[in-house]
N, C-alpha and C positions, 0 to 999 in steps of 0.2 A: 260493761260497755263494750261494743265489740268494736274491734280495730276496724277500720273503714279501709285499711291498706291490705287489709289478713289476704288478700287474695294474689298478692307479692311476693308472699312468702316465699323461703326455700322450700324446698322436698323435703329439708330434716327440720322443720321448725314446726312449732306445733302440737299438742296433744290428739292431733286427730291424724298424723300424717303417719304414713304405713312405714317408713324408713327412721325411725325416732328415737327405736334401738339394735339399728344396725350401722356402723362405720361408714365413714364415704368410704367409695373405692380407692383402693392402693394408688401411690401415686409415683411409682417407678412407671419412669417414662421408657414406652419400649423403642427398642430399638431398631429402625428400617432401614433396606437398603435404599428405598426408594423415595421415603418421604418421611416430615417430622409429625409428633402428635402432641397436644398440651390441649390443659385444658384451663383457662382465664376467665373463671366468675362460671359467666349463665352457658360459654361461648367453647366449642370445643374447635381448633385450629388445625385444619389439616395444610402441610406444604411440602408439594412438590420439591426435590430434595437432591436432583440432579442437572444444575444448572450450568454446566459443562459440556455436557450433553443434549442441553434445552430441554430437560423434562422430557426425555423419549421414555414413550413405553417399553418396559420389557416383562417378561412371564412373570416377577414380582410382582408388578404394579398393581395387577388388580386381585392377587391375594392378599397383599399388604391394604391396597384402600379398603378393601372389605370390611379387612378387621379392625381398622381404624375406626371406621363408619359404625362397626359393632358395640366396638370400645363404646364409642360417644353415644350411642345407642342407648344403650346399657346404664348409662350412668347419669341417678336422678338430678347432681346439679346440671347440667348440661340441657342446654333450649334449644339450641344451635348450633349447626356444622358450618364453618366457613371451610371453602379448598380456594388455594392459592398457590402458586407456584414460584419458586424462587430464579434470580437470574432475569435472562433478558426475557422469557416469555413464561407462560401458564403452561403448554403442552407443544411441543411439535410433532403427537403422534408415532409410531411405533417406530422402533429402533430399529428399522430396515437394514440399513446400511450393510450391518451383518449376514443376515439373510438374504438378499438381494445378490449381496456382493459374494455370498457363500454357498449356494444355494449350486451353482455351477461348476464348483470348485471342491468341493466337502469341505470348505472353514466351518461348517457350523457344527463338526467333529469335537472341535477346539473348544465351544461354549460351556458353559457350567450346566452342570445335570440337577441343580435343586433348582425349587421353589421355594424360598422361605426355607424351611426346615427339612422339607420334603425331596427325598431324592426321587428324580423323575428319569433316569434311568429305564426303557424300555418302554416307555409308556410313549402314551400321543401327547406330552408335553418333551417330549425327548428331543434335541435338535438334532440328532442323526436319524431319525424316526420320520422329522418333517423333511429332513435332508432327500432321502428315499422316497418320499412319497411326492415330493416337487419333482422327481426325475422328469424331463421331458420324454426319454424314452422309454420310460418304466411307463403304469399304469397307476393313474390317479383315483385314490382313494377318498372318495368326497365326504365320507363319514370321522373319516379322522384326519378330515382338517378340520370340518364340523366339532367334533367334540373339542379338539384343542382352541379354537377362535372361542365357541358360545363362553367356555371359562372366563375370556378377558370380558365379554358381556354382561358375563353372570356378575363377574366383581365390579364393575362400573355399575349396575344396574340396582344395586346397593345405598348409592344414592339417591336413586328415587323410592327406594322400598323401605326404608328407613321410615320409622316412625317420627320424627323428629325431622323439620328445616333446614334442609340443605342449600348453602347460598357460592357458586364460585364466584370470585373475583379474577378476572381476566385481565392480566397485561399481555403488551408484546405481540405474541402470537397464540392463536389456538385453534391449529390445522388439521387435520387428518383424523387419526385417533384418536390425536387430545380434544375435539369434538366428540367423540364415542362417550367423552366421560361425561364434561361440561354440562352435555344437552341432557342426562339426567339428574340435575340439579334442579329443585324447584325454584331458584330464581339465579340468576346471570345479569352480573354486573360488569363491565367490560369497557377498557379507556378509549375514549375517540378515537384514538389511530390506533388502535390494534387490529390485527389481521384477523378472521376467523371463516373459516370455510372448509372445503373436502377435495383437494386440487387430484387425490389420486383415480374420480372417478374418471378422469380424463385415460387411466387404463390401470391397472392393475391393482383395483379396490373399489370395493360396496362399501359405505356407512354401517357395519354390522348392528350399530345400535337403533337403526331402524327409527328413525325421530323427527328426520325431518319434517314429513309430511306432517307428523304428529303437533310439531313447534311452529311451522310457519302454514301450514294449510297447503295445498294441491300445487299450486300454480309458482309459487314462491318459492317451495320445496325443487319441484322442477328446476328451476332457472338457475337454481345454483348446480343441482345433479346432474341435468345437461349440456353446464357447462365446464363444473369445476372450479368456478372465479367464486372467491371471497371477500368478503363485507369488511367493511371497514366497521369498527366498534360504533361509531355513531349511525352506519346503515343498519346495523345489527339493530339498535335499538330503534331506528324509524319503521324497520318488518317487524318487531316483534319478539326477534329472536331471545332482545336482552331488554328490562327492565329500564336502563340508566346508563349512561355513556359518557360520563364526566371525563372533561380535561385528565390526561395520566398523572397527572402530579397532586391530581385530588381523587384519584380512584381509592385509596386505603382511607381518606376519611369518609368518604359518601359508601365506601362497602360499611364501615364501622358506625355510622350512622343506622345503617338499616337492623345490621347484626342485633343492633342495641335494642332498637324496638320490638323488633321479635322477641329480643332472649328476655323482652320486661312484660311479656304475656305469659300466663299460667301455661304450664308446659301440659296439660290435657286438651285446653282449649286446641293449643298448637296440634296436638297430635289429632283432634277432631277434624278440624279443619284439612289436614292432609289427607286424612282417608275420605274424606267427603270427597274434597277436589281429585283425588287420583283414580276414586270409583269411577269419575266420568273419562280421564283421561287412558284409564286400562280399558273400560269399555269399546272404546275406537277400535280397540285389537293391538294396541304395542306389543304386546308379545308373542303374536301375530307376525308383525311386521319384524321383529328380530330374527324372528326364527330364518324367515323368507331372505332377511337382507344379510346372517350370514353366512348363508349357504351359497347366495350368488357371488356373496366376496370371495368366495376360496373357489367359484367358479372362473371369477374375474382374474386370477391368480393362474389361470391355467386356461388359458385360452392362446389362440395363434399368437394374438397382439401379445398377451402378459407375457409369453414366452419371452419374444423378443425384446420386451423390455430387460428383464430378468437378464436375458444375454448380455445386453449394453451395458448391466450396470455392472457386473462380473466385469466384463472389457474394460472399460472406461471410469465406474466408481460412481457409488450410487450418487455421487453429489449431481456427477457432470447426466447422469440417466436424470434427473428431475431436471436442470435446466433445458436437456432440450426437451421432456414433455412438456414441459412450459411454456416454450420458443412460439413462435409466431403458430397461430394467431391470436395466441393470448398474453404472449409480453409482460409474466409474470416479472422476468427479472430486470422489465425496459426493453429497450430497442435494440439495447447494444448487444444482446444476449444473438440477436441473430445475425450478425457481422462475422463473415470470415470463416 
């Protein structure tokens, strides 16, 4: 009699399943600087792991989610990628502060020369490398800021290329970068009042993930690009951009609702279905539009405006350079922000 459920089954259950007599994968949890990994039942958990910092990006970030993404890749129990971030937000985007604030000064002499394991010493992941080639009075080299940016693309872009559903779960905020990541997630779940948007296009940053246009269509895409104002998590979901926008205090169970239903479909079906829907979605041109969007960011970065930004925040500290980008007429931070 045949099981009416056989098709529930695990990846090692079965005389017909190709993994029957091979081991699960090892289960020594690696160790990041950036973020945790586990894996629970059908569901592999990736979280954002520097919540001190809000979850900034740094040159780890997107080596580490790669091979996260790899890991759960790789491994036949696993149906599902949930990413989530610990602390007060999901992402707030790349870890400027230093760069910004070093960029004018040589601090970024001071930063760490690996990636992960990899010493980056002389190469175009080197921060006295980027140091030199940010000179305002040197001459800018657009190729190798190109090669160093497309890397953090390449490793966010992971998430879409993955064979297997990937779902973030957005609290808090998730501005800047931490949008580079998100928006290559096949589904985005985000709490009504969480923040999510790109505030640096107002000067010194492209979307290098190239997505917008791709998630919310032409005109949508726009209104946020020309302006830099961000959605509130239940706008996000009225454009599109996210699936579900539940109350914050039910965002972990309506993300673990949906996780559940995915990870209770046959993991081929799942993996069909994504190449099916991403053939139409690469079709558009995404990597197309990567390519284009981050070559103008590292353009964006060196322009009269960028400059002076970049000056102000060496001056004054990148906090106080983002409030007044902020400042009137967009009253990121309120009213009070332009007083005095």
């Amino acid at each position: 009699m045949t099981d009416e459920a056989a098709w529930r089954r695990s990846a090692y259950d079965g005389p017909a399943s190709p993994y029957r007599d091979a081991p699960a994968p090892g289960e020594q949890v690696p160790s990041y600087r950036t973020l945790t990994y586990e894996v629970d039942g059908r569901v592999a958990r990736l979280v954002f792991n520097r919540p001190e910092q809000g979850n900034s990006i740094t040159p780890d970030t997107p080596v580490e989610l790669a091979d996260a993404v790899e890991r759960a890749d790789l491994d036949p129990r696993v149906h599902v990628i949930v990413l989530s971030g610990r602390g007060k937000g999901f992402c707030g985007g790349y870890d400027l502060a230093a760069s910004a604030e070093g960029l004018m000064d040589g601090g970024l002499d001071k930063l760490d020369h690996r990636v992960g394991n990899v010493p980056t010493t002389g190469t175009v992941l080197d921060p006295t490398v980027q140091m030199w080639n940010h000179d305002p009075e040197g001459t800018w080299d657009p190729m190798v800021d190109y090669a160093m940016m497309s890397r953090f693309t390449r490793g966010f872009a992971s998430l879409l290329h993955a064979n297997k559903p990937t779902v973030a779960s957005i609290h808090g905020f998730c501005v800047a970068g931490g949008t580079d990541i998100a928006l290559h997630c096949d589904q985005i779940l985000i709490a009504a009042d969480a923040k999510i948007g790109y505030p640096p296009t107002r000067v010194w940053g492209v979307p290098s993930a190239g997505l917008w246009a791709h998630r919310l269509g032409d005109q949508r895409a726009k209104r946020l690009l020309f302006t830099g104002d961000c959605l509130s998590g239940r706008e996000a979901a009225e454009w599109g951009l996210a699936i579900e926008a539940p109350e914050a205090a039910d965002l972990e169970e309506r993300t673990e609702i949906l996780v559940q239903r995915i990870a209770a479909m046959p993991l081929n079906q799942l993996m069909m279905a994504k190449l099916a829907l991403n053939s139409a979605l690469l079709a558009q041109g995404v990597q197309n539009s990567q390519m284009i969007s981050t070559v103008f960011d590292g353009i964006s970065r060196h322009t009269r405006e960028g400059y002076a930004f970049q000056q102000r925040a060496a001056e004054a500290g990148f906090r106080q350079a983002v409030r007044e980008r902020d400042a009137a007429p967009y009253d990121d931070f309120g009213p009070s922000t332009n007083k005095g």
